[in-house]
C-alpha positions in Angstrom: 18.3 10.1 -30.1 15.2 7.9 -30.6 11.9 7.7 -28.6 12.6 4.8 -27.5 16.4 5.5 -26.4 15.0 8.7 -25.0 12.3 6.7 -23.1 14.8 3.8 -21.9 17.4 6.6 -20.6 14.5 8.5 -18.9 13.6 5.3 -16.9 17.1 5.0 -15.7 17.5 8.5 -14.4 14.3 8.1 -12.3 15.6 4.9 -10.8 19.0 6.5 -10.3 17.1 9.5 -8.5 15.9 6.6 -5.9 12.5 5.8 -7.5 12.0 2.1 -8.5 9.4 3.6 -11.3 8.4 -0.3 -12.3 4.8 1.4 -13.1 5.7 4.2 -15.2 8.4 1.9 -17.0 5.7 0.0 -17.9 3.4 2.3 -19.5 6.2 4.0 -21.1 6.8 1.1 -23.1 3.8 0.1 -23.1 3.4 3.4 -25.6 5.7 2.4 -28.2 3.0 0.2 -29.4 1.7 3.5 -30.5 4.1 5.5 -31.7 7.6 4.7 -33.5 10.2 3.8 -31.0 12.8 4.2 -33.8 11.7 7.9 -34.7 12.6 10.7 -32.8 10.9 12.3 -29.7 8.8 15.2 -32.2 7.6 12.5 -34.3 5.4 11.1 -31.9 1.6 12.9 -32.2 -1.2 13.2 -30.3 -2.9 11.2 -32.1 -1.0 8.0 -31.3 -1.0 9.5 -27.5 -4.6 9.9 -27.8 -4.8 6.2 -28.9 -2.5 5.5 -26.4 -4.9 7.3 -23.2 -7.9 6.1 -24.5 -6.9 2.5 -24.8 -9.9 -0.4 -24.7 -12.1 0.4 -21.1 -13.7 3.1 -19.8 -12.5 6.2 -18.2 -10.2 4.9 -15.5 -7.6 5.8 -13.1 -5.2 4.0 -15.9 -5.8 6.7 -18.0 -4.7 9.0 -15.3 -1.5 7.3 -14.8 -0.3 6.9 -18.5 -0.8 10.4 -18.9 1.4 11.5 -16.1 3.8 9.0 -16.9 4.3 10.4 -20.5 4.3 14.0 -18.9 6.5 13.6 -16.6 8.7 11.8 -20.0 8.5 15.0 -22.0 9.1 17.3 -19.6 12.5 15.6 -19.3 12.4 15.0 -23.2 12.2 18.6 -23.9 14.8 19.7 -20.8 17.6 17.6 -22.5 16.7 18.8 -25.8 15.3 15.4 -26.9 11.9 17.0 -27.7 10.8 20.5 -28.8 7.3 20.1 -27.9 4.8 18.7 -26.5 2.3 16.0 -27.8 -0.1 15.6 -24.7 -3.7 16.3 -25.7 -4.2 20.3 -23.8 -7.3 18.5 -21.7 -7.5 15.2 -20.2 -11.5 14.3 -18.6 -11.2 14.3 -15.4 -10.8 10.4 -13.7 -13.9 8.9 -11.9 -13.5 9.7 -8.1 -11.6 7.1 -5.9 -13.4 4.8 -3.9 -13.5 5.3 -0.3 -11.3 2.5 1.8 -12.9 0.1 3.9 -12.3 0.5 7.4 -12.8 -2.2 9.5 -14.5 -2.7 12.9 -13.2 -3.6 15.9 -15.7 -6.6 15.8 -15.0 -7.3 12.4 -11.2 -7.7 13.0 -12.3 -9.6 16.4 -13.8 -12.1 14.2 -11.3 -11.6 11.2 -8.7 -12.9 13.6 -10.7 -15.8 15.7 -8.1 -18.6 15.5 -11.5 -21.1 15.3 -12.6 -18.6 12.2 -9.0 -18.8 10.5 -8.5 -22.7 11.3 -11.7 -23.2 9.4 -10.7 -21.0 6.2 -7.1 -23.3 6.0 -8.8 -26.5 6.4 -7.1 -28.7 3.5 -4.5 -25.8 2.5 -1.2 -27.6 1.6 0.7 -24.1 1.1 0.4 -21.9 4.2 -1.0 -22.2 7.7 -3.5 -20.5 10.0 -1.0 -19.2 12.4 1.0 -18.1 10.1 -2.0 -16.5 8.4 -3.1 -14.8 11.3 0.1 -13.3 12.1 0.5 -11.6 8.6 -3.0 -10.4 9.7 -1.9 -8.8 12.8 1.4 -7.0 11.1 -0.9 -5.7 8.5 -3.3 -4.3 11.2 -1.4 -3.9 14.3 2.2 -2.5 12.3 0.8 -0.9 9.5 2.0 -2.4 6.9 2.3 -3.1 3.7 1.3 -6.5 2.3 5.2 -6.7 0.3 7.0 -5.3 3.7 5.2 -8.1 6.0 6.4 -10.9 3.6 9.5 -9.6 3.3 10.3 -9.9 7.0 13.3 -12.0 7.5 14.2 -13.3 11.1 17.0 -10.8 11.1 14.5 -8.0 10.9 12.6 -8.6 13.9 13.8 -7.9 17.0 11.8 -8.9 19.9 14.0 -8.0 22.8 13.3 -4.1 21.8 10.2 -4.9 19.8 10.9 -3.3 16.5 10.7 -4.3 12.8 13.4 -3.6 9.9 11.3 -2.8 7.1 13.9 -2.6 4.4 14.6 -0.5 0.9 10.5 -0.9 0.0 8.7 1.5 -2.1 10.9 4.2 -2.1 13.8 2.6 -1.6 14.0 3.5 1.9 14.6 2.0 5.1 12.8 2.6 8.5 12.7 1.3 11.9 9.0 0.1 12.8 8.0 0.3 16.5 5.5 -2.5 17.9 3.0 -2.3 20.7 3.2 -5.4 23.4 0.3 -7.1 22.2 1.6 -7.6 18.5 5.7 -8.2 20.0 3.9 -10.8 22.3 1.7 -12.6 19.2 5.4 -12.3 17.3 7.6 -14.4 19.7 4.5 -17.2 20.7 4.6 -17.4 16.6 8.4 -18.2 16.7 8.1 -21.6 18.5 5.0 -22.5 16.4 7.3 -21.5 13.3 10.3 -23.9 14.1 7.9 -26.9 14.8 7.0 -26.5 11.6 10.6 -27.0 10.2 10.9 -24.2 8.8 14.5 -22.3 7.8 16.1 -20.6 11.3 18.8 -18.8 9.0 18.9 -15.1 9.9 17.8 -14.6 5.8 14.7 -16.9 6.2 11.3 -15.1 5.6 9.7 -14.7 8.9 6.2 -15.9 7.3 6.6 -18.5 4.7 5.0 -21.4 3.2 5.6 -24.4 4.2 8.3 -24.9 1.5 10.1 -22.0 3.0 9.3 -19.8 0.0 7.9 -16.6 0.5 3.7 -15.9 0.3 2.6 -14.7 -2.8 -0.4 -12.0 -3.1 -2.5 -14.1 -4.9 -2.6 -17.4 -2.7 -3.1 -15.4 0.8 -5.7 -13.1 -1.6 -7.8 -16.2 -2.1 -7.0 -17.2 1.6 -8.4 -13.8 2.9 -11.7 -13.6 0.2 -12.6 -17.4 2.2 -11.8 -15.7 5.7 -13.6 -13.1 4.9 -16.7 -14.8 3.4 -16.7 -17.5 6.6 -16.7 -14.0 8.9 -19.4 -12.4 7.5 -17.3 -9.3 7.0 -19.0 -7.5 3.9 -18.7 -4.3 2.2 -21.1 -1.6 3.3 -22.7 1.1 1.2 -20.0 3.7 1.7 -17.1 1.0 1.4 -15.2 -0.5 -0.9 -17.3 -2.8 -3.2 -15.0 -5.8 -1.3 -13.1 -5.1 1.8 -9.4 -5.6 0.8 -6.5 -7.1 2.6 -4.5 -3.7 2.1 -7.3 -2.3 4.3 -6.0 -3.6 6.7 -3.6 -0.9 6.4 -6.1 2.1 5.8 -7.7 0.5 9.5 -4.3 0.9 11.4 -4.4 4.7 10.2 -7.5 5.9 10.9 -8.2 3.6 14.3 -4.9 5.4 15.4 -6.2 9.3 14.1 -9.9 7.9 16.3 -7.9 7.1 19.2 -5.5 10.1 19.6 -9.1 12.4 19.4 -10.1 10.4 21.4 -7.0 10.6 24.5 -7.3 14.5 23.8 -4.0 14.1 22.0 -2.2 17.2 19.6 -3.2 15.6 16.3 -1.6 17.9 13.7 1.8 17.2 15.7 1.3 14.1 15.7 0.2 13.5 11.8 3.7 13.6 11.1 4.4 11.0 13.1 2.1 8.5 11.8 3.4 9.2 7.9 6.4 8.5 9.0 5.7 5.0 10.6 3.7 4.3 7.7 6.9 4.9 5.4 5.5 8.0 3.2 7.7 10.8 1.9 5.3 13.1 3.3 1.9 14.3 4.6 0.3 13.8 1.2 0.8 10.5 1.0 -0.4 9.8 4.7 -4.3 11.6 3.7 -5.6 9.0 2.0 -5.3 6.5 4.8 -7.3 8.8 6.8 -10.9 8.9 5.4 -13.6 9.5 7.8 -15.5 6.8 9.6 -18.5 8.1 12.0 -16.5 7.1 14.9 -13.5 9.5 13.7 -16.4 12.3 12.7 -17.8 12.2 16.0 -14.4 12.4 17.8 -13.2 15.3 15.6 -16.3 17.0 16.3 -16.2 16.6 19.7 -12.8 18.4 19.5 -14.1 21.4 17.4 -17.2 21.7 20.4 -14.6 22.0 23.0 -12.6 24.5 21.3 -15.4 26.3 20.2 -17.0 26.6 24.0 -13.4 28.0 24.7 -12.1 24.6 26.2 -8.1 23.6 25.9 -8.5 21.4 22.8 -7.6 22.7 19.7 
């Protein structure tokens, strides 16, 4: 079998296994620029994977995914007997350390969400709205989610009556029910008269935020929408922030505002970490830790905990 019939049915057995894998498919191909497709699995060297790693830019997080995504390949390569050995270099440098999110402030999301603030940053936009704007804002903050879950809403996915969202087959190709507090089910349904006088589709399959067209929002239109918002609120990064404050922070917020608040209530936080990965659609705890990075409002709650416990209070 060839490399690159060894690479093609690798691809399909992670997708069959429920991944969609569109990443590593990628840079899997994206390799037999490198190496000789037509050859067979041992033919490949590491000097071509080397040349492959290495690429044009400096050390990166790229590099870090390429080379798990041709490890991962060989190990399944050599299990099936497509491959004998190994080519991966025996030491990789080690990838520059990720950035802290940017977790916003209650006042910064107070004036992220001013409907004066988001009016102003639509003024002439012939594609999308400012309500509808401001309500993908509050699903991102007040639901969690992800910016491809909130446009992929349809009206048959939100039920208001029990105020929960269908957040279907998304980056795992899962499913999950997605509770909503009041405040976000009551900005939902005053959206829903706002959304037919705009004439948009009613059908149960229409996207719940849409441009005016009907067609769903794409990343890089509301991405230009929220650099403007963002530059009309004065919301900037900070020193231990993000270079730019990012829509998907939104999402990082949500986490760690909800990890603040349960210190905060006294809550059983360990039990309830669970929880929280599982309304935020991970596979597990690992997956959950990045969202919660520490803010000096989360720092002082947690070490508020550790004083009670440690001057033999209830909290532990």
């Amino acid at each position: 079998m060839t490399l690159h019939e060894s690479i093609e049915q690798y691809i399909l057995w992670r997708q069959a296994h429920g991944a969609k894998f569109t990443t590593g498919a990628n840079l899997l191909r994206l390799f037999l620029r490198y190496a000789d497709g037509d050859g067979t699995c041992d033919a490949a060297t590491t000097t071509q994977v080397l040349a492959f790693l290495v690429g044009k830019g400096p050390l990166s997080r790229h590099r870090e995914n390429k080379y798990y995504a041709l490890a991962g390949f060989w190990r399944y390569a050599i299990g099936r007997g497509h491959a004998t050995r190994l080519p991966l270099p025996n030491s990789e440098p080690k990838s520059p350390p990720r950035r802290p999110p940017y977790i916003y402030s209650r006042n910064e999301l107070r004036r992220l969400l001013d409907p004066a603030t988001l009016e102003s940053s639509r003024r002439g936009a012939v594609q999308f709205d400012a309500v509808t704007f401001r309500t993908l804002l509050l699903l991102l903050y007040g639901a969690g989610l992800r910016f491809s879950e909130a446009t992929g809403l349809t009206l048959a996915d939100v039920d208001l009556a029990e105020h929960v969202l269908t957040i279907r087959a998304t980056k795992f190709y899962k499913s999950r029910l997605v509770p909503i507090g009041p405040q976000l089910a009551t900005a939902l349904t005053n959206y829903m008269p706002l959304r037919r006088r705009g004439e948009l589709a009613q059908g149960e399959t229409s996207f719940l935020l849409a441009n005016r067209d009907g067609t769903r929002l794409a990343s890089s239109t509301v991405q230009a929408a929220f650099d403007a918002l963002r530059r009309i609120a004065e919301v900037h990064r900070t020193a231990s922030g993000r270079q730019i404050p990012r829509l998907h922070d939104l999402r990082h917020s949500f986490a760690v505002h909800s990890l603040t608040a349960w210190y905060r209530r006294g809550a059983d936080v360990q039990r309830l970490l669970p929880v929280l990965s599982t309304y935020l659609g991970h596979s597990d705890l690992e997956g959950t830790k990045v969202y919660l990075s520490m803010t000096p409002e989360l720092l002082q709650q947690a070490s508020l905990r550790f004083a009670r416990y440690a001057a033999g209070g209830q909290d532990a």
